[in-house]
MARTORLUM-976444 format. One line per 3 residues: their letters; for each residue z, y, x negated of C-alpha. Coordinates in pm, whole numbers, plus 50000, padded with zeros to 5 digits. Layout:
N
a) Z:Y:X; ...
END
This chain:
443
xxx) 55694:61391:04282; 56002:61169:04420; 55884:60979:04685
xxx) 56079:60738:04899; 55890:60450:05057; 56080:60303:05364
xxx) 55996:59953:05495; 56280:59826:05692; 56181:59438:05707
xxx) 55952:59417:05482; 56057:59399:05168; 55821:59445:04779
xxx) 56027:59129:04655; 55987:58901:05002; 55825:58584:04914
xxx) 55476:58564:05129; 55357:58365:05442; 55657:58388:05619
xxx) 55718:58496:05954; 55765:58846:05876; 55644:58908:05532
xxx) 55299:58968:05509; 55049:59209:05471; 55321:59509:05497
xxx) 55494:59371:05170; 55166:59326:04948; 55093:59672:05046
xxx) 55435:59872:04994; 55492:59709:04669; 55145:59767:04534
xxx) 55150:60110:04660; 55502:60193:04532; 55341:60054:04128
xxx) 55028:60238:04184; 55208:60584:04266; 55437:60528:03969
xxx) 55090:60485:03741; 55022:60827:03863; 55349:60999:03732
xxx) 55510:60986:04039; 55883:60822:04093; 55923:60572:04322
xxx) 56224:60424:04547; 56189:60141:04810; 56394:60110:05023
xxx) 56459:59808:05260; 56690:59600:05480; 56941:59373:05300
xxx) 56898:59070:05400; 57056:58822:05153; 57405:58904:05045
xxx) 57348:58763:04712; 57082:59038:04650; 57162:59349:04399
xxx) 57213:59702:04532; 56936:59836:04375; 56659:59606:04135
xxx) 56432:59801:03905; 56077:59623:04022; 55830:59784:03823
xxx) 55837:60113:03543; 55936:60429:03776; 55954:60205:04082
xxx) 56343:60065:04214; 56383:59906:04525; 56682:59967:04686
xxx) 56849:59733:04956; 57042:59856:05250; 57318:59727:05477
xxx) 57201:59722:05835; 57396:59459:06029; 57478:59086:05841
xxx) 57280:59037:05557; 57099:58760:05623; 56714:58700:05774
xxx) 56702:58827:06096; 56328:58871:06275; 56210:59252:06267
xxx) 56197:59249:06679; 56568:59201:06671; 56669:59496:06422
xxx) 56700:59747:06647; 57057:59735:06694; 57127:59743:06353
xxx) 56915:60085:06286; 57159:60342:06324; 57322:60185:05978
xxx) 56992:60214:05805; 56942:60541:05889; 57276:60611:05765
xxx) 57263:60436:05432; 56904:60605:05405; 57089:60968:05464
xxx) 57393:60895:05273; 57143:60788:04925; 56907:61114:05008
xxx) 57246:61314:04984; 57257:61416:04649; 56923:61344:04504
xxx) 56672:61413:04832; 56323:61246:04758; 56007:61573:04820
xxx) 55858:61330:05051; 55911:61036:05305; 55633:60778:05311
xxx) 55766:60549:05649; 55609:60190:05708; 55600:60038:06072
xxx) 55731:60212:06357; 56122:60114:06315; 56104:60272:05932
xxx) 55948:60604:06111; 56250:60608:06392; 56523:60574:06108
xxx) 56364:60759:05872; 56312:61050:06111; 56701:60997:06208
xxx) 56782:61025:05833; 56608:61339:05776; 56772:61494:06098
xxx) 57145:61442:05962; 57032:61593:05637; 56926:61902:05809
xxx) 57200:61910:06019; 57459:61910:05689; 57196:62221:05558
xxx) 56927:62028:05374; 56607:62145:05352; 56354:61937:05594
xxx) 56224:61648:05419; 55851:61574:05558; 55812:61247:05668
xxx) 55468:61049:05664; 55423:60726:05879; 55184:60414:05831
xxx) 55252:60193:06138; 55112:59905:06001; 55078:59751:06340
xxx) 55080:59920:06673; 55256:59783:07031; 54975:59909:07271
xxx) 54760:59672:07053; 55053:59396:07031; 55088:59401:07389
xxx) 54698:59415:07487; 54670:59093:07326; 54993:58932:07298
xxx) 55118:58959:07660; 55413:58822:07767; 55440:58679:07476
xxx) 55504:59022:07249; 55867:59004:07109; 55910:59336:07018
xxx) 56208:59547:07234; 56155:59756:07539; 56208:60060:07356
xxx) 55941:60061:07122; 55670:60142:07430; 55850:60506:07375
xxx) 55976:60523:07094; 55655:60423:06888; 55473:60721:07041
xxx) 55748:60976:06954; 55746:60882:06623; 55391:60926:06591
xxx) 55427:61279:06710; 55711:61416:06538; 55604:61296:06168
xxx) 55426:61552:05951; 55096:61321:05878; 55034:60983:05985
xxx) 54830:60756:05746; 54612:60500:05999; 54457:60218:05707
xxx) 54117:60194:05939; 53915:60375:06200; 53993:60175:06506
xxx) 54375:60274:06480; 54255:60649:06509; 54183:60592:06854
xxx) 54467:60370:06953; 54667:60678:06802; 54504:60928:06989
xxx) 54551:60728:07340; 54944:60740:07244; 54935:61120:07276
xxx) 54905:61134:06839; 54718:61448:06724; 54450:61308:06536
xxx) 54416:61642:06344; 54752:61521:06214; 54584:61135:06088
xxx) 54405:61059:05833; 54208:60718:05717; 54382:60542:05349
xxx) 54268:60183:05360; 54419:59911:05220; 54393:59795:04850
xxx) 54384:59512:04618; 54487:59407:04297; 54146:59406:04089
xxx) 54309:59302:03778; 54476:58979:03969; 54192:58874:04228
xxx) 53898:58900:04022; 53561:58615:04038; 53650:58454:03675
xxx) 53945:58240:03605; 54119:57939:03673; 54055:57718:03986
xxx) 54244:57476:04188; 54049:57154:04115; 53837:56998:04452
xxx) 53793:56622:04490; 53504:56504:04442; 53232:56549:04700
xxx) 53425:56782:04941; 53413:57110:05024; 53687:57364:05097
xxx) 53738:57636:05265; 54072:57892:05326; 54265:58047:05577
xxx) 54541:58272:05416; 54849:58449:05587; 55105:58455:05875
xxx) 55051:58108:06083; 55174:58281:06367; 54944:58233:06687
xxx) 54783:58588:06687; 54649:58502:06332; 54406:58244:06512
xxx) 54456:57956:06276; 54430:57722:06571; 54052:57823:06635
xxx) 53953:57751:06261; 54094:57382:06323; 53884:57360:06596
xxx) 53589:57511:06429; 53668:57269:06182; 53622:56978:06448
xxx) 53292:57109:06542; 53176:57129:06180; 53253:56753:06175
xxx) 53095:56670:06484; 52789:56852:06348; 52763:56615:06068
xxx) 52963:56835:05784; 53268:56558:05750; 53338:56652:05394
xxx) 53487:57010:05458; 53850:57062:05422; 54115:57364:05547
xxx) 54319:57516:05331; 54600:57701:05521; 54855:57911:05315
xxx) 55139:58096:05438; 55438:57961:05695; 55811:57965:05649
xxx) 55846:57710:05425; 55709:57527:05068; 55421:57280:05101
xxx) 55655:56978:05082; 55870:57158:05380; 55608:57269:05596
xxx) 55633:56998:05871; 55987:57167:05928; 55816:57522:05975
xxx) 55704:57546:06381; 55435:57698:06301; 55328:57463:06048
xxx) 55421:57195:06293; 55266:57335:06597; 54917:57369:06346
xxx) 54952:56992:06235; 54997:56890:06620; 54674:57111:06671
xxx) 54453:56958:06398; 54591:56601:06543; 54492:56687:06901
xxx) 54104:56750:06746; 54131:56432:06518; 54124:56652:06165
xxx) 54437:56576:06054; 54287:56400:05745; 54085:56721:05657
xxx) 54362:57015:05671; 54587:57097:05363; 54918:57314:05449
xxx) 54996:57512:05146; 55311:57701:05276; 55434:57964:05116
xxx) 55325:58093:04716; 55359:58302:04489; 55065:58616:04513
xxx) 54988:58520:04160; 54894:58186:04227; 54661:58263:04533
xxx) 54336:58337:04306; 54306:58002:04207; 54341:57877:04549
xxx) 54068:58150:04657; 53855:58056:04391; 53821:57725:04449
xxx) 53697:57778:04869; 53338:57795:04939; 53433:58043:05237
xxx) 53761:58217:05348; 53805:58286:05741; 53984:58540:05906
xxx) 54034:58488:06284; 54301:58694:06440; 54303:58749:06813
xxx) 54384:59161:06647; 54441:59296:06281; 54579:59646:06189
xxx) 54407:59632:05831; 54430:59285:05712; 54446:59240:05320
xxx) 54289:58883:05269; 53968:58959:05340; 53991:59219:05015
xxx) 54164:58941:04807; 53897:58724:04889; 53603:58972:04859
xxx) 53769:59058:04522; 53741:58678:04386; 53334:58667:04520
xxx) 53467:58474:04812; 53215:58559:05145; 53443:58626:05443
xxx) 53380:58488:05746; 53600:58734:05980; 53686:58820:06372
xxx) 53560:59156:06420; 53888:59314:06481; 54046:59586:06375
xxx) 54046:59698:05971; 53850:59394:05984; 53514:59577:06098
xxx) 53571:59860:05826; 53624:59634:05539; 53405:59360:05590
xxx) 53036:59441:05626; 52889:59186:05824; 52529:59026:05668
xxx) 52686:59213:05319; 53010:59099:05194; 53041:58825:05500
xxx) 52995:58759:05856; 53148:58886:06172; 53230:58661:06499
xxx) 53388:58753:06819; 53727:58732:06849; 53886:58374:06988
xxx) 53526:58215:06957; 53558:57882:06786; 53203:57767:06798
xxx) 53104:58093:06650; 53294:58039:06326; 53182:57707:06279
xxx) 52845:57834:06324; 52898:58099:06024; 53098:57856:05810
xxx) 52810:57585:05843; 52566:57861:05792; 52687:57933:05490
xxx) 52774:57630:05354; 52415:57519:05424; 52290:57844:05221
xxx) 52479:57876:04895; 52227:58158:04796; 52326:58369:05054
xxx) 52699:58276:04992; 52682:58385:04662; 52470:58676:04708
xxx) 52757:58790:04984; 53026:58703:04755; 52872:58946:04470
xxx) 52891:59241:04759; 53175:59212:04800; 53318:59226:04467
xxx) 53097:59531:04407; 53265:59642:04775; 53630:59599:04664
xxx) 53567:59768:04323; 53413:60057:04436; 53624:60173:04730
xxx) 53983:59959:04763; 54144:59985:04379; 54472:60054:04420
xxx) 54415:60322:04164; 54193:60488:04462; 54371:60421:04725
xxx) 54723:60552:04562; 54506:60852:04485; 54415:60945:04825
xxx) 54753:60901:04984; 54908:61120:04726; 54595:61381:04854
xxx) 54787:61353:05224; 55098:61407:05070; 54999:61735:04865
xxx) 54856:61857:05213; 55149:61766:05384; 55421:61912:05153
xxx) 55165:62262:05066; 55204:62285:05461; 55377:62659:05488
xxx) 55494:62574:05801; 55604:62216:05802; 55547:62028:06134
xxx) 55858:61822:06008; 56104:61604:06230; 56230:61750:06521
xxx) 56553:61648:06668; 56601:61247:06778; 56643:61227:07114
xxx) 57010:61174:07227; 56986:60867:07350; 56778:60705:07081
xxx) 57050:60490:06903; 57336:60558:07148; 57293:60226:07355
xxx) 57113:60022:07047; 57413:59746:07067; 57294:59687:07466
xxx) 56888:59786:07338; 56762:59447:07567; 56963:59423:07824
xxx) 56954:59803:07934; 56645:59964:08123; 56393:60083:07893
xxx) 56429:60445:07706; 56255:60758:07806; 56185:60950:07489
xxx) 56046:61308:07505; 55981:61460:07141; 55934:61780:07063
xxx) 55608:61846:06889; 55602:62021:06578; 55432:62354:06517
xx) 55116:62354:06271; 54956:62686:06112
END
């Protein structure tokens, strides 16, 4: 099978912890090797964003990665792409041409819209319809529910989010929480199915090196984007009230930001963090990491008595796998993929969301018990092998893409909708789009 993975802004080579290069790019790239391990043929394609950058980079056997001009190639945040969209799609058309992939697999909402758009010329020149399958990765009803005025993404994507979700042939939703939010955006949930996340077995695994730990201290990890949403701001604090509790000799670990450790005062995240671990007098006690290389993050987990993930919201999140997958326990905001894939009192332990006290009171916990740390640390290796291989997980999204292409009639793209990239230059300064899409027929 040819199968074309599009992921506009996040790209399979991005370095990690930056501001836009997260979860999205662990999972395309280890999706896009996994599918080439099962015979399949693989192109990426993605944004160009660095001049200097080759057309196309072979990344893995049967996997290239193939980089796209859509407005100056240089870093520019994924909320402000729109504009430059219509070029994508037209690079993404204009590659399809002569050798059209069988299937589409889109990632995030802006991949759908121009991958949709692509597939619509294609037909229009007498192509046969390409299906197109969507992972959104993250969703803007959820964005906005928690985010606020503070949600950066453009106007349009209220509509044009939804109409993506109903005009793609099969939408793959990574846990059961973004069923629903699916179904409240008018999504056929006869037309979603549930593909987790996965993790690199081979690379996070319990034996192997470790970072080395002064003396008499104790660490513990909080991996990924530092933007605010992540909730790295209410593990410093719960760090403040382990302290006050008596537990002085715990440390933080934060990796991820824009920047290298030795730069990370310049990132404003890592900035606005330090100023936050000042303001609760831990300063002494947290340890920016910046930005790494995957393959070094083992040793880092490894080395933590307990990893915490905090997010206000999380679409999947992959850490707490990574973690699991190294014996780690996981002490996690019950958010999200977050409720699927950890199992609290098994593999780790859940807290509210935005409860500070509550983490410290599940850190401490465990730190106090390093039986029961262990024994949740053993789950959820045993959890991560048996259900989130990439091996599996590849497995069951080629499954959706077998249903989706032995479909006899395809529910396929329908026409964009005129005005969907005919005012993109003006995209935040006009009134927001109205976007009707035509549904697609099923059997």
């Amino acid at each position: 099978m040819r199968i074309a993975l599009v992921s506009e802004h996040a790209s399979p080579l991005a370095a990690l912890g930056g501001v836009d290069a997260g979860g999205q790019n662990v999972h395309v790239a280890a999706l896009a090797c996994a599918l080439a391990e099962l015979g399949h043929t693989v192109t990426v394609y993605t944004r160009r964003d660095d001049a200097t950058l080759p057309d196309r980079v072979h990344a893995a056997p049967g996997v290239e990665v193939v980089h796209l001009l859509a407005g100056p190639p240089v870093a520019v945040p994924k909320d402000d792409l729109l504009p430059y969209l219509p070029e994508l799609a037209a690079g993404l058309a204009a590659d399809w041409a002569d050798t059209p992939p069988d299937l589409v697999h889109a990632h995030f909402w802006m991949s759908g819209l121009v991958s949709l758009a692509a597939v619509e010329t294609l037909g229009a020149a007498g192509h046969d319809r390409i299906p197109v399958v969507q992972t959104f990765h993250a969703l803007g009803t959820v964005k906005r529910r928690y985010q606020g005025r503070d949600d950066t993404s453009p106007r349009e994507r209220r509509t044009l989010e939804p109409w993506v979700g109903q005009s793609v042939a099969a939408i793959i939703a990574t846990c059961t929480d973004e069923v629903t939010e699916l179904t409240a955006m008018g999504v056929d949930p006869a037309t979603v199915s549930v593909v987790p996340c996965g993790v690199d077995l081979s690379l996070f695994r319990p034996d192997g090196p470790r970072e080395p730990v002064p003396e008499n201290r104790t660490r513990i990890a909080v991996v990924g984007r530092l933007v605010p949403r992540k909730g790295v701001d209410l593990v410093i604090a719960a760090l403040a009230l382990l302290r006050d509790a008596g537990r002085d000799d715990v440390d933080l670990v934060i990796v991820g930001g824009g920047r290298s450790q030795n730069d990370m005062h310049e990132d404003p995240d890592g900035a606005r963090l330090l100023g936050v671990a000042a303001a609760h007098g831990v300063s002494g006690q947290v340890i920016l990491r910046g930005q790494i290389p995957q393959a070094e993050l083992p040793a880092i987990l490894r080395s933590v008595a307990v990893v915490v993930c905090a997010p206000w919201y999380e679409p999947f999140g992959i850490t707490p796998l990574e973690a699991m997958a190294c014996a780690v326990p996981v002490v996690a905001a019950r958010v999200g993929g977050l409720g699927d894939s950890v199992v609290d009192g098994v593999t780790g332990i859940h807290v509210p969301p935005q409860d500070a006290p509550a983490i410290a009171r599940a850190v401490g916990r465990l730190l106090d018990d390093p039986e029961t740390a262990a024994a949740l640390g053993s789950s959820g290796r045993a959890r991560v092998s048996d259900g989130y291989s990439w091996d599996r997980i590849a497995a069951a999204t080629v499954d959706v893409y077998r249903r989706v292409l032995a479909d006899p009639v395809p529910r396929g793209a329908p026409a964009v909708p005129e005005d969907t990239f005919s005012r993109t230059a003006a995209a935040f300064a006009a009134p927001p789009v109205t976007v009707v899409g035509r549904r697609g027929h099923r059997p």
